[in-house]
ZADO-706698 format. One record per residue (C-alpha): residue in one letter; x, y, z. Coordinates in steps of 0.001 Angstrom, whole numbers, padded with zeros to 6 digits, always signed. Last residue first. Layout:
N
AXYZ/...
END
This chain:
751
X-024877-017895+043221/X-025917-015106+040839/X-029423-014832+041477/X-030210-016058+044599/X-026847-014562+045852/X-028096-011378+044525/X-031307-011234+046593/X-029862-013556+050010/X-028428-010647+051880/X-031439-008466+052383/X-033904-011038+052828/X-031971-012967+055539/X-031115-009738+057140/X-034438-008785+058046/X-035201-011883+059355/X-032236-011709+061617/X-033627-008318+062830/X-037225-009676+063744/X-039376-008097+062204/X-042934-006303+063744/X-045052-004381+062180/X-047905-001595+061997/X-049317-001054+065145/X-046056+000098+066689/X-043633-000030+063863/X-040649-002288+065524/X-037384-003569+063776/X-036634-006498+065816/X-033678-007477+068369/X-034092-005232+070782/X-032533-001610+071176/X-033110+001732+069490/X-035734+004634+070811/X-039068+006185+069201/X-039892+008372+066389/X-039210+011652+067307/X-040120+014127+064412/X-037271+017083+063328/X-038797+019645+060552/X-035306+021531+059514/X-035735+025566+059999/X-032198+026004+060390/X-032407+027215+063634/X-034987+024637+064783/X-032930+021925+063743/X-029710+023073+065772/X-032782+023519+068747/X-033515+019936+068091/X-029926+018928+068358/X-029156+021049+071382/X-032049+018899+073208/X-031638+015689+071796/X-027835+015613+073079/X-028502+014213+076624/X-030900+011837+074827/X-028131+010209+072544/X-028706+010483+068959/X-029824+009107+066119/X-030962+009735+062692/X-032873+009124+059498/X-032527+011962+056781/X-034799+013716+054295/X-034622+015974+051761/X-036591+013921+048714/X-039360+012722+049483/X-039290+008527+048317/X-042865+007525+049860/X-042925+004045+051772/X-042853+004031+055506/X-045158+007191+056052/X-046807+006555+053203/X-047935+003316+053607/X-048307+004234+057390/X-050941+007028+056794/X-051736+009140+060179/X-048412+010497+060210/X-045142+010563+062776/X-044966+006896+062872/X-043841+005343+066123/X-040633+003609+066384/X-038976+000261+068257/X-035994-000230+066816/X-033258-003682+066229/X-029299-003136+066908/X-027947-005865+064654/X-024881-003651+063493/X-025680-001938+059977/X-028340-004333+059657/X-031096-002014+062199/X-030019+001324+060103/X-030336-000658+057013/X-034154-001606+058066/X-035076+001764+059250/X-033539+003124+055966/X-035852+001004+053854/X-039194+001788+055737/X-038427+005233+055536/X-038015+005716+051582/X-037989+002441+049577/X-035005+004599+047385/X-033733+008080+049344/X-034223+008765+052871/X-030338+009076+054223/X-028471+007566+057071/X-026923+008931+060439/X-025496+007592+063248/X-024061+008600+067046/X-025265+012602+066084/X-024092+015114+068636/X-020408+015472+068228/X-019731+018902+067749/X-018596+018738+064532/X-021110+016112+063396/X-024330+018250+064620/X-022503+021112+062337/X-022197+019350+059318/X-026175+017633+059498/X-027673+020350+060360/X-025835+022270+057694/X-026421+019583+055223/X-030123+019300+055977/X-030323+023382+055391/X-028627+022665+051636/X-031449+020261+051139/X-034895+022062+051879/X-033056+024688+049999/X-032868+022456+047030/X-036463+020866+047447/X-037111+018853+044450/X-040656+017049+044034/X-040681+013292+044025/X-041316+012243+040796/X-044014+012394+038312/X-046760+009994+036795/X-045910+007028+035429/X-043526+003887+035561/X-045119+000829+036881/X-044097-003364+037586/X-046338-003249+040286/X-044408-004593+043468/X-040934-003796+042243/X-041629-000385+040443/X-044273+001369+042095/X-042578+000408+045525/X-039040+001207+044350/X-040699+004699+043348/X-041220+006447+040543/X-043638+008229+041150/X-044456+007472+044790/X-044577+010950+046838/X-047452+010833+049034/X-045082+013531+050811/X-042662+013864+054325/X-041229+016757+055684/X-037594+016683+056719/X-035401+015133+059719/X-036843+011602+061160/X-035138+010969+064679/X-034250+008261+066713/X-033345+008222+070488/X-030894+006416+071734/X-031073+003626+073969/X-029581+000606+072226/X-026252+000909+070092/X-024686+001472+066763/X-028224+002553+064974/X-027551+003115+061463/X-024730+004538+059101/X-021812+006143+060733/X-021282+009788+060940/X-017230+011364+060926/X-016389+013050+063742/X-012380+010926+063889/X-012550+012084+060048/X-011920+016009+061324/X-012379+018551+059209/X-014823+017192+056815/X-014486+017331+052992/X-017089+016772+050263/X-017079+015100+046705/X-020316+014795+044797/X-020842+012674+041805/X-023619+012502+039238/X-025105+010076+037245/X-027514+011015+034889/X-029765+008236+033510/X-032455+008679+030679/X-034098+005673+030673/X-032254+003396+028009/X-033694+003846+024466/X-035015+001194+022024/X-034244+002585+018673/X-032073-000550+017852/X-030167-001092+021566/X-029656+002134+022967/X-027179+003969+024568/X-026293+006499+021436/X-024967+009122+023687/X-022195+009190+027186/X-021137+012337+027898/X-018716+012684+030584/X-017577+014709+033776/X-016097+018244+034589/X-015800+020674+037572/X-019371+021092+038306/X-019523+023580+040836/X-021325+023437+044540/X-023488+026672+045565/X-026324+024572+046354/X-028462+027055+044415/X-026213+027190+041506/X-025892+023281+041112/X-029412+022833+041312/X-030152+025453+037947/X-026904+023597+036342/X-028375+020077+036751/X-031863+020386+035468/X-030613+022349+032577/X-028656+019520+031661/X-031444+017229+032400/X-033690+019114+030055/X-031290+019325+027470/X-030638+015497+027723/X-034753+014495+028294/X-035311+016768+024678/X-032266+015501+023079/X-033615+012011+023432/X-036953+013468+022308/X-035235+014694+019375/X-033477+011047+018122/X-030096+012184+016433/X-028450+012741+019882/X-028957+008719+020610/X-029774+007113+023799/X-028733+008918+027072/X-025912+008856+030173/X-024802+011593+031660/X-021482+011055+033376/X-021328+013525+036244/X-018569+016087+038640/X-019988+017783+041186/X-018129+020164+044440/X-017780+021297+047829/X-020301+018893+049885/X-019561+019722+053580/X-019178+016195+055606/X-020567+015009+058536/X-020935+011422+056770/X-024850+012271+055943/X-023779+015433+054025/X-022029+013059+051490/X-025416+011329+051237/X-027224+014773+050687/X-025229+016119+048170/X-025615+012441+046714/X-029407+012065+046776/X-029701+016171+045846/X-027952+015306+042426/X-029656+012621+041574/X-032832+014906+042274/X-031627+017858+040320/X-031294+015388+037337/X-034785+013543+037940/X-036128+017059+038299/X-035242+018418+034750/X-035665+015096+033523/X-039295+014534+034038/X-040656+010799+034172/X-037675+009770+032766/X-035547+011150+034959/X-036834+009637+037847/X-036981+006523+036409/X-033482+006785+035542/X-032280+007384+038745/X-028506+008627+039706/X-026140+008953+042567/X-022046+008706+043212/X-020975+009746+046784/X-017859+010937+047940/X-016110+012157+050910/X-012819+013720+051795/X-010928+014159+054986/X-009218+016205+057171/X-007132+015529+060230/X-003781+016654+059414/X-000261+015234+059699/X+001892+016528+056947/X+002201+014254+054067/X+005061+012213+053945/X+003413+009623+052039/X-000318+010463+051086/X-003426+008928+052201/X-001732+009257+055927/X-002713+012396+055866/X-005619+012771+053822/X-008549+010880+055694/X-010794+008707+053311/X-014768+008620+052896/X-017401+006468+050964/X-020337+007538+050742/X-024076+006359+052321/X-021946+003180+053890/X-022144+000273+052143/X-019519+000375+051544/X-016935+002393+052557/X-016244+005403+055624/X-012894+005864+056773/X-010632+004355+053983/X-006626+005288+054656/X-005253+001437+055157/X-003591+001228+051881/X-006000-001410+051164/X-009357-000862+052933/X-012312-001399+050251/X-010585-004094+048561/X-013387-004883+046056/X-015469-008635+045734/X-016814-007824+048723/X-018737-005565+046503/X-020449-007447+044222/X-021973-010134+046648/X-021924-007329+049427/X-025211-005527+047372/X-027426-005955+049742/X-031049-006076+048563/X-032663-002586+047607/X-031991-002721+043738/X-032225-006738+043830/X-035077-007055+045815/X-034971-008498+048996/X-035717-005444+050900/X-038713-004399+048594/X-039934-007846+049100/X-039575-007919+053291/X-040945-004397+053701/X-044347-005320+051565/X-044775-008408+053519/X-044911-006515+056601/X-046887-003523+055101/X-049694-006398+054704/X-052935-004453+052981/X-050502-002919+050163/X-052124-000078+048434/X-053550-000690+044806/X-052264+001545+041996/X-054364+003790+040598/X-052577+006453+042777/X-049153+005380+040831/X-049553+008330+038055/X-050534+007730+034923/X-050948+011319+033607/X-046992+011827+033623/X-046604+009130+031194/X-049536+010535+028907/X-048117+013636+028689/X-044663+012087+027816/X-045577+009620+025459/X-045157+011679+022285/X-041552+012947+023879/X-040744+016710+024324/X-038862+018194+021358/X-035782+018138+020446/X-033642+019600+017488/X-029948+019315+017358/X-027944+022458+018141/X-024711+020525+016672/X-021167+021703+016894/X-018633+020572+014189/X-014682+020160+016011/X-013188+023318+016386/X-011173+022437+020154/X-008957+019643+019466/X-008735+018970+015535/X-009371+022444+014664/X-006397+023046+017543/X-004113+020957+015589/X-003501+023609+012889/X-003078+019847+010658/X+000311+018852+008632/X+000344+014820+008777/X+002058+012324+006908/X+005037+014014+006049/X+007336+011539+004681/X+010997+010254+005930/X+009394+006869+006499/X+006883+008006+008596/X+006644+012215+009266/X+004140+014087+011563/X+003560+017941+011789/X+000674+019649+014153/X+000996+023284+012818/X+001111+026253+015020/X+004654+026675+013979/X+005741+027994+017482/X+007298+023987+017871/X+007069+021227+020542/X+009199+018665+019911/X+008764+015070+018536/X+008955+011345+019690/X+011350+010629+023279/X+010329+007310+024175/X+010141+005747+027444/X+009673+002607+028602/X+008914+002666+032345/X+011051-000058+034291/X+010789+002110+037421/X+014134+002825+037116/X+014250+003411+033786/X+011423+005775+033705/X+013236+008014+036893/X+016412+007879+034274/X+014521+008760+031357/X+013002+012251+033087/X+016681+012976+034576/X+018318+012749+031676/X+015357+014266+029645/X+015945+017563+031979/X+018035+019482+029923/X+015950+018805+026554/X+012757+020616+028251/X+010300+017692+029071/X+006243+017271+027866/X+004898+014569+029038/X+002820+011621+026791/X+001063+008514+029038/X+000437+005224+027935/X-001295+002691+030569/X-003628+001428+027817/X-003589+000632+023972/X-006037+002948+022187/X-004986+002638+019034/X-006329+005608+016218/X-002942+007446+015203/X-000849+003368+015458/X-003903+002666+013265/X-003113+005512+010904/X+000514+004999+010697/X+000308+001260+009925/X+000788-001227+012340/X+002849-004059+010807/X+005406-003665+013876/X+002486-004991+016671/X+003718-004240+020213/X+004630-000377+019024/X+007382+001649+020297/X+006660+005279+018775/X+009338+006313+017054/X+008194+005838+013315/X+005664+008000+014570/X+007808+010935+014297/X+006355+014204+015793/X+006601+017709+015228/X+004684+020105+017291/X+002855+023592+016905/X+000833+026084+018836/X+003047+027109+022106/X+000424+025187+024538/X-003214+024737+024731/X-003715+023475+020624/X-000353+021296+020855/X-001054+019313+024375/X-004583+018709+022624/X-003274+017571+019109/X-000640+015293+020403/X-002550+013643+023131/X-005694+013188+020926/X-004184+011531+018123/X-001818+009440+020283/X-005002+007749+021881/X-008589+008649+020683/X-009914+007569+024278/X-007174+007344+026568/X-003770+008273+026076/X-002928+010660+029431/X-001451+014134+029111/X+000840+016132+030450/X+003144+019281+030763/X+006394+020617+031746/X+007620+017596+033367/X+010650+017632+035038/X+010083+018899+038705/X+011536+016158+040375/X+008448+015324+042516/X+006582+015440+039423/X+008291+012893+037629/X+008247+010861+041207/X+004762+011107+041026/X+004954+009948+037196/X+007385+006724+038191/X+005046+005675+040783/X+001539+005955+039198/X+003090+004209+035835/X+004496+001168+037745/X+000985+000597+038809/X-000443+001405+035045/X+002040-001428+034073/X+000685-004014+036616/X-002800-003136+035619/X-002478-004552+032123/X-005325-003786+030070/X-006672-004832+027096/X-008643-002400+024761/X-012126-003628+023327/X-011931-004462+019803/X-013506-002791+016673/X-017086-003307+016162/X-018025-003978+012815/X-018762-007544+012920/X-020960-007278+015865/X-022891-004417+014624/X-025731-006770+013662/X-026263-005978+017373/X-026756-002329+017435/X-025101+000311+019400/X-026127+002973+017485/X-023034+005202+016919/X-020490+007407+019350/X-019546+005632+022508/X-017917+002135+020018/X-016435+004839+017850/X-014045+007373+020535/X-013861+004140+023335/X-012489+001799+020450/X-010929+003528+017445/X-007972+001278+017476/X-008989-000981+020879/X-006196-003618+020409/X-003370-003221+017753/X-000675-002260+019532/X+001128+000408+021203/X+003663+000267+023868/X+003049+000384+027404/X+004287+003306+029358/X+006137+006679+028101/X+005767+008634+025156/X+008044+012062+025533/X+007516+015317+023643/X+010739+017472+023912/X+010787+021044+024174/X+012032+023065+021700/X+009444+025505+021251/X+007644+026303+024804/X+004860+025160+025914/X+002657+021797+025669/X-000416+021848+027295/X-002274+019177+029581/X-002031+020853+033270/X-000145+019772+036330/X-001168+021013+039684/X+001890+021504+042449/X+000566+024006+044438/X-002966+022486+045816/X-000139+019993+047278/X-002310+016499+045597/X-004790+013613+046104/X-006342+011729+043827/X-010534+010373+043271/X-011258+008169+040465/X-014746+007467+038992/X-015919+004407+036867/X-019829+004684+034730/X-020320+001208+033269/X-024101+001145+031970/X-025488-001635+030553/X-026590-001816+026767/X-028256-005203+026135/X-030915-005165+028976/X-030190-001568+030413/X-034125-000598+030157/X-034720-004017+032137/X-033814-001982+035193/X-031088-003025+038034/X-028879-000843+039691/X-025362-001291+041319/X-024354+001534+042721/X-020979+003408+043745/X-018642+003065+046940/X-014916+002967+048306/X-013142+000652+046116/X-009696+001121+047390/X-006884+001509+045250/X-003734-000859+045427/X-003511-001358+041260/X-003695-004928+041019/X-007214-004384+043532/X-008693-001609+041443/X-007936-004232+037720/X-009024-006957+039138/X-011956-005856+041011/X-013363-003932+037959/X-012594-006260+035767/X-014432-009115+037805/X-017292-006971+038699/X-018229-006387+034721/X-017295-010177+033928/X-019984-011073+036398/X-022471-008577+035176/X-022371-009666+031699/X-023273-012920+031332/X-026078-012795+034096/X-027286-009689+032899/X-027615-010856+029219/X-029445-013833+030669/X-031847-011531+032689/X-032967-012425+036036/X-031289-009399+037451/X-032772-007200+035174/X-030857-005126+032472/X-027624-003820+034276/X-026479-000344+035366/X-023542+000267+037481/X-021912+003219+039027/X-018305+002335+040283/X-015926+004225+042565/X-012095+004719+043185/X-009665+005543+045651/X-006547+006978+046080/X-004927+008153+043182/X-001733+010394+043432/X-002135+013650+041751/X-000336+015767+039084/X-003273+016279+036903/X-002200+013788+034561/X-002429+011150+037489/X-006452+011750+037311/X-006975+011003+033942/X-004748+008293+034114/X-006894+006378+036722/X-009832+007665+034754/X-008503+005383+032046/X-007120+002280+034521/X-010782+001777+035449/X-012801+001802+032268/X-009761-000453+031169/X-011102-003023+034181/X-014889-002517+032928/X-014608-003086+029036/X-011555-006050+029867/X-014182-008042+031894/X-017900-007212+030429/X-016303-007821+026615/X-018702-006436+024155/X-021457-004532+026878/X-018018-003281+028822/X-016924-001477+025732/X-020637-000170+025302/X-020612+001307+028517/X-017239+002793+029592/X-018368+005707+031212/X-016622+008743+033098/X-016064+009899+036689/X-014034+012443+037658/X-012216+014041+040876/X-009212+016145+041983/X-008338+016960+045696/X-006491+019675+046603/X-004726+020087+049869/X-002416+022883+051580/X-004351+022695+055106/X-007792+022443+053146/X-009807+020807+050462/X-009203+023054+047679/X-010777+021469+044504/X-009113+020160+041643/X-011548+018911+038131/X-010283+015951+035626/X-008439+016035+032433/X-008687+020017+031659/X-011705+021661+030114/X-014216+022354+033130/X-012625+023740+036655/X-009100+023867+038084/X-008865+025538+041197/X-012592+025672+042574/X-012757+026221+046494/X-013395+029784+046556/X-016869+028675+044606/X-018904+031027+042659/X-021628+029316+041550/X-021564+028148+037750/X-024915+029034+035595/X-022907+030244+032492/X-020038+027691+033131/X-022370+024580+033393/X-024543+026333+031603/X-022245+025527+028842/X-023081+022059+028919/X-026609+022561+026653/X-024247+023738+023144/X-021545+021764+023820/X-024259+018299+023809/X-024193+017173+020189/X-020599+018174+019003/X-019119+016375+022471/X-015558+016506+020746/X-014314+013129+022304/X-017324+011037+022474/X-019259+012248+019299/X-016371+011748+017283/X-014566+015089+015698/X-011298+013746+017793/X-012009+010091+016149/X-012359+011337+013215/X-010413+013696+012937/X-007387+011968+013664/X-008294+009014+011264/X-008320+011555+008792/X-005107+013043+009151/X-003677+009827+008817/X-005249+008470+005633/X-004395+012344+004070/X-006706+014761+003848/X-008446+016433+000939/X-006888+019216-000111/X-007398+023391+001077/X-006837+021367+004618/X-009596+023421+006858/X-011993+023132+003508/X-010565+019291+003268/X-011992+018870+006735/X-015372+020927+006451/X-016025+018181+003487/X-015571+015185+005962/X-017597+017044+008406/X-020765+018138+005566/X-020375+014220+004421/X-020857+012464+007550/X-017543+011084+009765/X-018288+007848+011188/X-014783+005783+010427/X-016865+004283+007854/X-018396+007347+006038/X-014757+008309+006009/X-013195+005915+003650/X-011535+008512+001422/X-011794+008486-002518/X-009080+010043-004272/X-010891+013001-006158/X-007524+015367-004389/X-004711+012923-006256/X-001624+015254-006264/X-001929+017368-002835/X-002909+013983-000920/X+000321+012536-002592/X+002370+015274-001111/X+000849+015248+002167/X+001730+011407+002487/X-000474+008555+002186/X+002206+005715+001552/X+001096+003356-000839/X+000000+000000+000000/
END
């Protein structure tokens, strides 16, 4: 095959170019040669692509997430915000934590153990490029039901990668979801988040400054496995006669991305990187041209350099692999002694490929041949943006108009309890989880299944300064919710994990999401993702806590069939002091317990609606942001001064649910009184802004008046002790009987 140089692009312009197939339409493929003045070569193509695909230039949803900026609060805690790898907030005492979470559906739909693991050791990268040491991790997961074949294939392989590739690695699983709906059947959803720690002054950023410089590949080297994979597989149909046409999932090797993590803090800690970027999605083609477009302009790189697993890989696939643990720095020529030798000694290879230039021209040669001459920032930043129509969906009216009031009430609440609590949504989810290391490196506070997950700093870090902060995290989302009205199903994803953070003791500071929806090309798709969006920004402003970045995750669907429209968003938090962090549920007899908020016939939606009737209609809980930001200053402040013994949240099965938990979390049974004159709904309804707590009775008094203050509704219930959970009047269950349904729904299923 003839080498596609610049020259020979120049000379045969009618030469026709496979780009229909790499997913480019005609009006893109003809805005490239307008950018080129020729038609592009094979190389340039496949890097624009895959950086003008859906999942790496976001062409169908730019025009909704800037209200994310528009809409931001302002937030003295924000230091690096939207637009770089992964967001950094201030967390105190010289600290920054940085935070992301990003999906790896379809990959993990293909090959459930290699799709999850890689979905792992990307947002890994993403958050060493920032300069920080990781030190935990989180999943959100999405299956079809639990019953389902597909779920039972792919589930398994799902928690395996995960696990394998977290535990390899040293980093604590620390909390998520796992979520069953038979709207995921065939398209699950694999949505992986990485926390890191880092000296707020030592940030690293992706650019590439200053002509001269060297541009280093270091890590695995490249092969053939996932070329195109993350940027095509996230941005078509996802259909099954696809098979043959899907490229293949990436491989990872956890081992390597271990070694990585060491030898690029100890980069940093030398001072000799100038900038950096991870190879994820859209691999050398989106390093090169993003370090390029933020930094001096221009670069010049020979890809006959780049070390490659596979030497028949042509120039274009070596352009479009997406081989894992690689990582590109950019290193002034006086310190590539140093940079090599800390690679060397962590057995790192490492490749020195171009230089950055002041051309403002992305340059490549192979064979002696210029292969590539791009401005590389119309690659990175000037990719085709899309206001796609939408329009509220056919069914929607009608939707909302069923509501679950035709639905009959339970006569035996008992019963009722029991089945939502062995359920697979509601049932304990320590079959997947214990799985996870949730204490290695010894720093985890608060894990699963704790409402978030929670680490102290200090000793998180090696030769850190002693300190007694920590950070939280919580990951939240519900697609019924959303579906049923997406501006409040986003706000109310978001309240559930402002409000579980809040439940530790700890001050929610800042968001990060993966939103998850079928195709942009559908309207009413576009409709629920505009919605959501909007959703999302008007909550963030009022609880005052930034998005600092995320993912967009489109075209989850099977055929035309839709998933529910599922944001999934991510709150981090700090406390001051871990040693006043909350526990979940009642630790001991004789305290009283305590319902905080106002509760609703609230059951659109609900776990109830869905599990005992099989129903989706009417409307969701209604949103109550300033309901919620009060909570989480009860909440903060009765934690600092050491007034609440244990704390969970109201959120899925509603009162009844959290009762139950609060009992399992250390076989300390309850005997309660309901506050209303309806026990279904008392026990049942999902409103939103509400918390289950206890405390001791020589602290009820300065916790009610803390509730008064901030204008929180605070009912007694009754005391803890025994060995059942008691409703006076309503029902009685023994504790072990309890935990016999909550522990045996996903062993039933998966064995």
């Amino acid at each position: 095959m003839a080498l596609d140089s610049v020259k020979r692009a120049q000379e045969t312009p009618e030469e026709r170019q496979p780009y229909a197939e790499l997913g480019m339409k005609d009006d893109e493929y003809q805005r490239v040669r307008e950018i080129l003045g020729r038609r592009p070569t094979g190389s340039e193509l496949a890097i624009y692509s895959v950086m003008w695909s859906e999942h790496c230039s976001y062409k169908s949803s730019k025009v909704h997430l800037r209200q994310f900026g528009t809409k931001a609060p302002e937030s003295e805690a924000l230091l690096v915000g939207m637009g770089e790898n992964a967001g950094v907030v201030d967390v105190g005492d010289g600290w920054a934590a940085t935070f992301k979470i990003e999906s790896h559906n379809h990959p993990s739909y293909v090959e459930p153990h290699q799709g999850a693991a890689t979905g792992v050791g990307g947002i890994v990268r993403d958050i060493m490029s920032m300069g920080a040491r990781p030190v935990a991790v989180m999943d959100s997961l999405r299956f079809g039901g639990a019953d389902q074949p597909d779920t039972r294939r792919v589930l398994p392989g799902v928690v395996e990668g995960i696990s394998h590739y977290g535990n390899c690695l040293g980093l604590p699983n620390i909390g998520g979801e796992v979520v069953f709906d038979p709207c995921y059947i065939g398209n699950p959803l694999v949505n992986a988040l990485c926390v890191g720690l880092l000296r707020k002054d030592q940030i690293k950023l992706a650019t590439a400054p200053g002509p001269g410089n060297k541009v280093v590949l270091f890590g695995a080297r490249t092969g053939a496995d996932g070329i195109g994979g993350a940027s095509v597989l996230a941005s078509a149909t996802f259909e099954d006669e696809s098979q043959a046409k899907r490229p293949a999932v990436q491989v990872g090797d956890p081992f390597m991305e271990k070694l990585l993590i060491e030898c690029c803090l100890e980069l940093y800690q030398a001072d000799v990187v100038v900038g950096i970027q991870d190879l994820g999605a859209a691999g050398v083609s989106c390093a090169t041209t993003e370090l390029a477009a933020k930094g001096t302009g221009g670069m010049r790189v020979d890809l006959n350099l780049v070390p490659l697993r596979d030497p028949s890989l042509r120039p274009e696939e070596i352009l479009m692999s997406e081989s894992q643990e690689r990582m590109m720095a950019v290193v002034t020529p006086d310190d590539i002694p140093a940079f090599m030798a800390i690679c060397d000694k962590w057995d790192v290879p490492a490749t020195v490929i171009g230089e950055v230039t002041d051309s403002g021209r992305l340059v490549m040669t192979w064979d002696g041949e210029v292969i590539v001459d791009i401005p590389p920032g119309t690659a990175a930043d000037e990719g085709p943006v899309y206001e796609r129509p939408f329009h509220e969906p056919a069914g929607q009216a009608a939707l909302n108009a069923d509501g679950p009031e035709r639905l009959p009430r339970p006569a035996d609440l008992r019963e009722t309890l029991l089945t939502l609590l062995g359920s697979p949504n509601l049932g304990s989810k320590e079959w997947v989880t214990s799985q996870y290391d949730r204490y290695v490196r010894g720093n985890t506070v608060l894990a699963q299944p704790a409402d978030a997950g929670m680490l102290r700093i200090s000793e998180a870090m090696p030769g850190a300064e002693e300190t007694t902060r920590g950070i939280a995290l919580a990951t939240d989302g519900n697609g019924r919710y959303a579906r049923l009205d997406p501006y409040s199903g986003a706000q109310l994803a978001l309240s559930e994990a402002y409000r579980n953070v809040a439940v530790t003791g700890a001050k929610p500071l800042a968001v990060t999401n993966c939103l998850n929806f079928g195709s942009p090309e559908d309207p009413e798709v576009m409709w629920q993702f505009s919605e959501a969006v909007r959703g999302l920004a008007d909550a963030c402003r009022t609880l005052g806590v930034p998005v600092t970045g995320g993912n967009v995750s489109f075209y989850n669907q099977t055929g035309s069939t839709a998933i529910n429209p599922t944001p999934v968003i991510g709150v981090l938090g700090v406390i001051d002091d871990v040693a006043r962090r909350v526990r979940s549920g009642f630790p001991e007899a004789g305290l009283r317990v305590l319902l905080l908020g106002e509760t609703r016939e609230e059951f659109g939606g609900s776990e109830w609606a869905h599990v005992v009737h099989g129903h989706l209609g009417g409307l969701p809980p209604q949103v109550n942001l300033e309901a919620e930001r009060a909570l989480a200053a009860v909440l903060a402040e009765a934690a600092a001064r050491g007034l609440l013994e244990g704390s969970h949240d109201l959120s899925d099965g509603g009162l009844a649910i959290a009762l139950a938990e609060a009992c399992l979390s250390r076989g300390v049974g309850c005997t309660v009184t309901l506050p209303g004159e309806d026990a279904f709904t008392d026990l049942f309804s999902e409103s939103a802004a509400r918390a289950l707590v206890c405390v001791r009775p020589d602290a009820f008094d300065a916790f009610a008046e803390l509730c008064v203050r901030h204008e929180v509704p605070c009912s007694g219930l009754g005391l803890t002790g025994g060995d059942a959970l008691v409703v006076e009047g309503v029902l009685d269950v023994p504790v072990a009987e309890l935990r016999e349904a909550h522990t045996s729904a996903l062993p039933r299923v998966f064995g």
